[in-house]
C-alpha positions in Angstrom: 98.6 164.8 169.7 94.8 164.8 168.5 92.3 167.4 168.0 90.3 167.8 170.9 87.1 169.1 169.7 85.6 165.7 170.3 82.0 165.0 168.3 80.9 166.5 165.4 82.5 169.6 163.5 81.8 172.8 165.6 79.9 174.5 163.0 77.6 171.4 161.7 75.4 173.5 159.7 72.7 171.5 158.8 72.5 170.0 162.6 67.9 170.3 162.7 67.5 172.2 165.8 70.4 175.3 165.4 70.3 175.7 161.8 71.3 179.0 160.4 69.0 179.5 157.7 65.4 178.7 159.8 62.3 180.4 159.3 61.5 183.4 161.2 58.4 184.5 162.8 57.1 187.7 165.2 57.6 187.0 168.9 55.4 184.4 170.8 52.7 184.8 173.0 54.4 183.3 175.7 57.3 185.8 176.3 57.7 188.2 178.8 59.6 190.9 180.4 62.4 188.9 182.1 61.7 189.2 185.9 63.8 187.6 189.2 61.3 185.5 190.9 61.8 188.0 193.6 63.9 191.5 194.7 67.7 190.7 194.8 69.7 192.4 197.1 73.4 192.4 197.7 73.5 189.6 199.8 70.9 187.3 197.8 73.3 187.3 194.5 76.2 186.0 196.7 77.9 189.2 196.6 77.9 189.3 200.8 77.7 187.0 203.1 73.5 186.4 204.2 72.6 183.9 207.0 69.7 182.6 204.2 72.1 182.0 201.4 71.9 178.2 200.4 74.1 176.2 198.1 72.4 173.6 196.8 74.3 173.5 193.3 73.1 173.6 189.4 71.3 170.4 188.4 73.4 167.3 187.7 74.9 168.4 184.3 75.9 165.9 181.8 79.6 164.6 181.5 81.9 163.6 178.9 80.5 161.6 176.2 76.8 162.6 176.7 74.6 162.5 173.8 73.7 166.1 174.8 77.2 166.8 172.6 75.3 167.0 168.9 74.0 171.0 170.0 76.3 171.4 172.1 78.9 170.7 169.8 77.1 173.7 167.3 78.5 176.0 169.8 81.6 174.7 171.4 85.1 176.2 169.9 87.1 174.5 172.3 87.1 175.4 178.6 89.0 177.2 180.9 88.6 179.0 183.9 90.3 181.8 186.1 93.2 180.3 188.1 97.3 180.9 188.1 98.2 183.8 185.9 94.5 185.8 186.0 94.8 189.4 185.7 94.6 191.0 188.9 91.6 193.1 189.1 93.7 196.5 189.7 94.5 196.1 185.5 91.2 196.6 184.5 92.0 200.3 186.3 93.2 201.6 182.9 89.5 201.2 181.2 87.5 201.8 184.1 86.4 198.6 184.5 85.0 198.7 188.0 85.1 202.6 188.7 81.6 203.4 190.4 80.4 206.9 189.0 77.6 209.4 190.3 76.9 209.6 186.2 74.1 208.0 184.5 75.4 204.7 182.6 74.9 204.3 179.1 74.2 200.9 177.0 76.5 200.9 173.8 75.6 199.0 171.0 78.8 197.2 168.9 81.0 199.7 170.4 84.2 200.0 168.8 85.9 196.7 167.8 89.9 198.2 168.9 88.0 199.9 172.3 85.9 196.6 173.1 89.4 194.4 172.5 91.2 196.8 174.7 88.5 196.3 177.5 88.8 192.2 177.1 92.6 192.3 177.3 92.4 194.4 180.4 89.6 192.6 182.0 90.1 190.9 185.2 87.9 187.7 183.4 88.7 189.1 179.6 88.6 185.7 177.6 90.0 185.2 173.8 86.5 183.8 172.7 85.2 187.7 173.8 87.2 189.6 171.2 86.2 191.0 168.3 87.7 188.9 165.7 86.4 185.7 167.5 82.6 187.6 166.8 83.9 188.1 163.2 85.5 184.5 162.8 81.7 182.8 164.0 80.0 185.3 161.4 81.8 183.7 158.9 80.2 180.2 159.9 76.0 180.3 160.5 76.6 182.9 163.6 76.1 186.8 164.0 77.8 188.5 166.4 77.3 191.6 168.3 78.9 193.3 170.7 77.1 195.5 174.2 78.4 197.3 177.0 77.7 199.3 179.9 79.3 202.8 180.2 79.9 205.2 182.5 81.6 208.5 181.1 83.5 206.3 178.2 84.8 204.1 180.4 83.5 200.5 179.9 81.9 198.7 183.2 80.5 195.5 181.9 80.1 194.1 178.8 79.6 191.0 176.3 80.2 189.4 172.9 77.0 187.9 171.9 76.8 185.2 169.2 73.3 184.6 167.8 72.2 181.7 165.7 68.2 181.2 164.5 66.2 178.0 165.3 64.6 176.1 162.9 60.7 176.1 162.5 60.8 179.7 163.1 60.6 179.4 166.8 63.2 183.0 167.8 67.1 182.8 167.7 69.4 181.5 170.3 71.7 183.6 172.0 75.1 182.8 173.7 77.7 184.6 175.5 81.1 182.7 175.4 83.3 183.0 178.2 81.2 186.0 179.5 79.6 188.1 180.1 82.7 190.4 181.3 81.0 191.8 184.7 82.0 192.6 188.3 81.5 189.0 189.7 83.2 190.0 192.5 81.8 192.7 193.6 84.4 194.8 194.6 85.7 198.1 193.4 89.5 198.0 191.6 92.0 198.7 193.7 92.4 201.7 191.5 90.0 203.9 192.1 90.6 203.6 196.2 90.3 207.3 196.5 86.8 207.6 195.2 85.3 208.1 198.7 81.9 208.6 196.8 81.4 205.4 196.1 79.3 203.2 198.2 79.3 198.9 198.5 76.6 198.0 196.8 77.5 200.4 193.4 78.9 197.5 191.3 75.8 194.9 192.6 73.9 198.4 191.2 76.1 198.3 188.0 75.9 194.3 187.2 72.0 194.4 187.8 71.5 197.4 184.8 73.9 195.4 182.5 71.5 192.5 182.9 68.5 194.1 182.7 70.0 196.0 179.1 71.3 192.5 177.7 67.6 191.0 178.4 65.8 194.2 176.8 68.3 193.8 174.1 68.4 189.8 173.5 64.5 190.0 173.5 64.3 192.4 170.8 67.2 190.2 168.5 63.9 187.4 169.2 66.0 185.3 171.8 64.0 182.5 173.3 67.0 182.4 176.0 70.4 183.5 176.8 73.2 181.1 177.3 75.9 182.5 179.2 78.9 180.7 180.2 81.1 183.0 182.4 84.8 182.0 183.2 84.7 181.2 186.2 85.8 178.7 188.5 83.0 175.8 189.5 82.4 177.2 193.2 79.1 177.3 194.9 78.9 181.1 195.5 79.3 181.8 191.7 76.1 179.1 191.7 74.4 180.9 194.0 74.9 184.2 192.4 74.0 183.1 189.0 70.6 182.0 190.6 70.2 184.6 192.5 70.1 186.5 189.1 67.4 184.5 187.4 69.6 181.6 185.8 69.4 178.0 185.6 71.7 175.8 185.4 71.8 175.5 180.8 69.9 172.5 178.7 73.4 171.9 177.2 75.0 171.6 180.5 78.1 172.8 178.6 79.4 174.3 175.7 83.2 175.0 176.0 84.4 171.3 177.7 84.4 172.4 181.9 87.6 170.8 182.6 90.9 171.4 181.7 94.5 171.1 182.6 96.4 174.4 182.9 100.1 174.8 182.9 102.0 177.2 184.4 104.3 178.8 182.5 105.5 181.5 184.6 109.0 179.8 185.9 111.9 179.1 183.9 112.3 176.9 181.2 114.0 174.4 183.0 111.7 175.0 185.7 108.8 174.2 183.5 110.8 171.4 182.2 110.8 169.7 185.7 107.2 170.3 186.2 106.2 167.4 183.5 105.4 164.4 183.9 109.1 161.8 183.7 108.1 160.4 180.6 106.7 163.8 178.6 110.0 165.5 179.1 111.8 162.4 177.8 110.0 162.9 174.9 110.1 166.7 174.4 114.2 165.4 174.1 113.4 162.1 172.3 111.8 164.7 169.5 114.5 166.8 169.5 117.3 163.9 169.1 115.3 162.3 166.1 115.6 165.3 163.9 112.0 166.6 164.1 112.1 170.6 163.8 109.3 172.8 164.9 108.5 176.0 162.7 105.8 178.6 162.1 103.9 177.8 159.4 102.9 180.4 156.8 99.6 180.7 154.7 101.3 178.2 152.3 101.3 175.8 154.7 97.0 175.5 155.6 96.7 172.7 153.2 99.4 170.5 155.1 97.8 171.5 158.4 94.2 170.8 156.7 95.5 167.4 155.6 96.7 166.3 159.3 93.7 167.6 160.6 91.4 165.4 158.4 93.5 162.2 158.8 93.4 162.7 162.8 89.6 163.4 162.3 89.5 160.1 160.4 91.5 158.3 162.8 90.3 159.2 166.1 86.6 160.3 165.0 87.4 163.8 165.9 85.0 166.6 164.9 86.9 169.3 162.8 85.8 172.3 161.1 86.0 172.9 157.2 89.6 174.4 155.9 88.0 177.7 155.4 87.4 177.6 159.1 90.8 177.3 160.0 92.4 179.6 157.4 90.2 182.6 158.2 91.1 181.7 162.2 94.6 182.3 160.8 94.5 185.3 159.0 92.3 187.2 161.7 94.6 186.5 164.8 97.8 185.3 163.6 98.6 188.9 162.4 97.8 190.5 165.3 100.3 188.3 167.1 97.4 186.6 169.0 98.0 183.4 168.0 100.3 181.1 165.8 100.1 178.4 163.6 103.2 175.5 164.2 104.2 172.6 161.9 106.5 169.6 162.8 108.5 168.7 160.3 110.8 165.6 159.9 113.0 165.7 156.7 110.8 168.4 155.2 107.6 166.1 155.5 104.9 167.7 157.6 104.2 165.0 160.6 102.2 167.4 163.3 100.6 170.7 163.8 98.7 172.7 166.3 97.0 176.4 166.6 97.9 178.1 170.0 96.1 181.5 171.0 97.6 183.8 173.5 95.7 187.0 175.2 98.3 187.5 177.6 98.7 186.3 180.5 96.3 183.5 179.1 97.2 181.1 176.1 95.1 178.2 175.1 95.5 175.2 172.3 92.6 175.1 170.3 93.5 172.4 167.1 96.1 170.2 166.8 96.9 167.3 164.4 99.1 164.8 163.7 99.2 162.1 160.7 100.9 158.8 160.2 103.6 159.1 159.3 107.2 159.2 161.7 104.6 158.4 165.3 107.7 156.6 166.7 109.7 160.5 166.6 107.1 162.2 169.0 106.6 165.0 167.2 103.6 166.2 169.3 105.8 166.6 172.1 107.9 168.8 171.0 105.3 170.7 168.9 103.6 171.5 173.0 106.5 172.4 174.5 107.3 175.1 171.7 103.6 176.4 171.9 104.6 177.2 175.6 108.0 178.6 174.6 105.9 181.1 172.1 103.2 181.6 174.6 105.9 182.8 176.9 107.5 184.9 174.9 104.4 186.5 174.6 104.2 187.5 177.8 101.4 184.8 179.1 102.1 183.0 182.7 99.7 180.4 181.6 98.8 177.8 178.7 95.7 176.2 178.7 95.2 172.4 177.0 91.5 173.1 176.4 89.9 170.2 177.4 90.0 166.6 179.7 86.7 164.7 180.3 84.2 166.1 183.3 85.8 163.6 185.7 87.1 164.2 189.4 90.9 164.3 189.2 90.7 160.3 191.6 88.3 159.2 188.3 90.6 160.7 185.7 93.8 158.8 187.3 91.8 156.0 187.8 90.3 155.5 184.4 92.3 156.8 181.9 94.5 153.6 180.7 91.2 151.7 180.2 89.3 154.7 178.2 90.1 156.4 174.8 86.5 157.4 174.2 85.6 161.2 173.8 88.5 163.2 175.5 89.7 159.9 177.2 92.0 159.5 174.5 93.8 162.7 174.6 93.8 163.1 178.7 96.9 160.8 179.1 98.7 163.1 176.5 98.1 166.2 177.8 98.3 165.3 182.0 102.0 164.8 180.9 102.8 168.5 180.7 102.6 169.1 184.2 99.1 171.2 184.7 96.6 171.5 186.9 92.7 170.4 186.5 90.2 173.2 186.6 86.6 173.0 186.7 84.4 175.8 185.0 81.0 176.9 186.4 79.5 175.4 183.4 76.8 177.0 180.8 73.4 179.1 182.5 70.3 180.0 180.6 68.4 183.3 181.3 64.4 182.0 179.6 62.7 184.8 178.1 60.7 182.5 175.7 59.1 179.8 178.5 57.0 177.9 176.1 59.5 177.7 172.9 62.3 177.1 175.5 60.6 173.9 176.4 59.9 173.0 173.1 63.8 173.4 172.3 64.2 171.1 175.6 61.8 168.6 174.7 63.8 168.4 170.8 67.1 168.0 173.1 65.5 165.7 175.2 64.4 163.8 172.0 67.6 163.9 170.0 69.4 161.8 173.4 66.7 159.2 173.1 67.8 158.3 169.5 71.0 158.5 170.5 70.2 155.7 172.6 72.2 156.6 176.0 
């Protein structure tokens, strides 16, 4: 088991174009109040079915092992998308989420970190890189994070974590939206709130297009040149459409969490989920178990083993990782709160293996994982998966996400994967073992506020793939 960050660390500091301690300078000349290039109306942000809606698709985006992974890479912390085991909307009826009222809404700024978590958990899209200690985790590391919503009589109808960073040469800040923003995609009111004969059709189009028009107000005056959004949602053309509609294009970086994944489901019975793998991964789920290697959760005292196997794997596989501190403070912020949990693999006492797993149920994801030298022929990585989707279960999650396979078509993947170990090549044979399915994300959008510095920052992009020579 590798990491699969792929690239360089997440958090490369002193990368030239998103470097956290640039200059900073009033706003440009060339920005603007954000405006659509023309009205929207139900039907035009895909929210309806129009005779005049087209699908012609974002721009080709780059795949696995582009060079556009050096800025990307500032912002990735891991992909996944809304499949088997999404919250059905009626949850979100407890907070509110999509209940249309006659009352003015208001625009909250860092609302309440235990109310904003409570409205992510219960979120039809709610996403673990939305919560508040993922905002606090980034702030640690070059980022500042702040938190909006839209409310109607406390009750929370939209909302977003966004994660700042300042560009060098003084040219604004770049903002980003992980996973988000949490909005009515669909459309639709919750199932809850049935009974509010009030309400007309076009009230949560009417709700979405205030949120937007806030974040933009609000991003502008934090000096964004643009707003990166990269909702959780599945690669479909009517989510295209609809994020055109709005007034975004498809993003510079093409991606920033990895678009496809594999996703278990973890809802059936052990055995159940057993029979699911692949012949040869169960084999060595029980090969593990036979050879003696025991699977535990680690405590604080056990970061530096887990720091050691992630720099050897790092070393070995040319990996990207993040500094210890990184990972400890990732541990103490969610671990306690039963969010997520560190494992070792152990064989006579010796560490061999490690991973990080998150859980917002009913989602779980692996994030990190590690493994050193020593003991390879015990398949300790094995066993270390299956008891991250024992834990996640216990939790209460119905799916557990491996967090990352190369942009491929599944025919490509199947194809090329015994000839490839490049990028995330080398870690999709591992993980199609455990039985999943592939999922595509729509991918990263950006929302220009800034047109002249944005092209600047395209043109540095552009640039930095030239020297890359591919």
């Amino acid at each position: 088991m590798e990491s699969t960050a792929g690239g360089r660390p997440h958090d490369a500091d002193t990368h030239t174009i998103l470097h956290p301690g640039a200059g900073r300078t009033a706003m440009g000349s060339d920005e603007h109040p954000f405006r659509a290039a023309r009205s929207l109306s139900v039907g035009d942000i895909g929210l309806a079915a129009t005779a005049s809606a087209r699908s012609s698709g974002p721009p080709a985006l780059p795949g696995d092992g582009d060079p556009l992974a050096p800025l990307a890479a500032l912002l990735r912390d891991g992909c996944v998308q809304r499949r088997t085991g999404r919250r059905a909307v009626g949850r979100g009826a407890s907070l509110g989420w999509s209940r249309m009222m006659s009352p003015k809404p208001t625009f909250l700024l860092d609302p309440d970190p235990q109310t904003w978590d409570q409205f992510v958990a219960h979120h039809p899209t709610g996403h673990i890189l939305q919560l508040s200690a993922w905002g606090e985790l980034k702030s640690q590391f070059g980022w500042r994070a702040e938190r909006v919503a839209l409310s109607i009589e406390g009750c929370y109808q939209a909302g977003a974590q966004i994660l700042y960073r300042d560009l060098p040469a003084g040219l604004g800040r770049l903002a980003y939206i992980p996973k988000g923003p949490l909005v009515d995609w669909e459309g639709k009111e919750s199932e809850g709130h049935k009974g509010d004969k009030g309400n007309k059709p076009d009230k949560p189009v009417t709700t979405l297009l205030a949120f937007l028009n806030n974040l933009d107000a609000r991003v502008r005056a934090q000096r964004g040149v643009a707003l990166t959004v990269e909702p959780d949602l599945p690669d479909e053309p009517r989510y295209r459409r609809q994020l055109v509609a709005l007034g975004f294009r498809s993003s510079l970086f093409g991606a920033i969490q990895p678009r496809r994944t594999i996703v278990v489901d973890i809802a059936p019975d052990e055995d159940a989920i057993l029979a699911a793998m692949k012949q040869k991964t169960r084999y060595n789920v029980r090969l593990a178990m036979r050879k003696g290697v025991v699977v535990r959760a680690a405590t604080p005292a056990d970061l530096p083993a887990f720091h050691r196997l992630m720099a050897r794997t790092a070393a070995r596989s040319a990996f990207g990782v993040h500094a210890p501190a990184y990972y400890e403070l990732a541990y103490n912020l969610f671990v306690p709160r039963h969010q997520a949990r560190l494992l070792l693999a152990e064989v006579e006492g010796e560490p061999v293996a490690a991973l990080m797993v998150f859980a917002l149920p009913p989602r779980s994801w692996y994030f990190y994982g590690a493994s050193g030298d020593a003991h390879r022929d015990k398949m300790a990585p094995y066993l270390l998966q299956w008891e991250a989707i024992r834990w996640a279960k216990a939790q209460g999650c119905t799916t557990y996400d491996l967090w990352g396979v190369p942009d491929e078509d599944v025919e490509t993947l199947e194809a090329e994967f015994t000839k490839r170990s490049d990028g995330l090549w080398g870690v999709y044979r591992f993980k199609r073992g455990f039985g999943g399915q592939p999922e595509r994300s729509v991918g990263a959008w950006d929302r220009v506020y800034a047109p002249l510095r944005y092209g600047l920052l395209t043109l540095g992009y552009r640039l930095m793939r030239m020297r890359s020579g591919r």
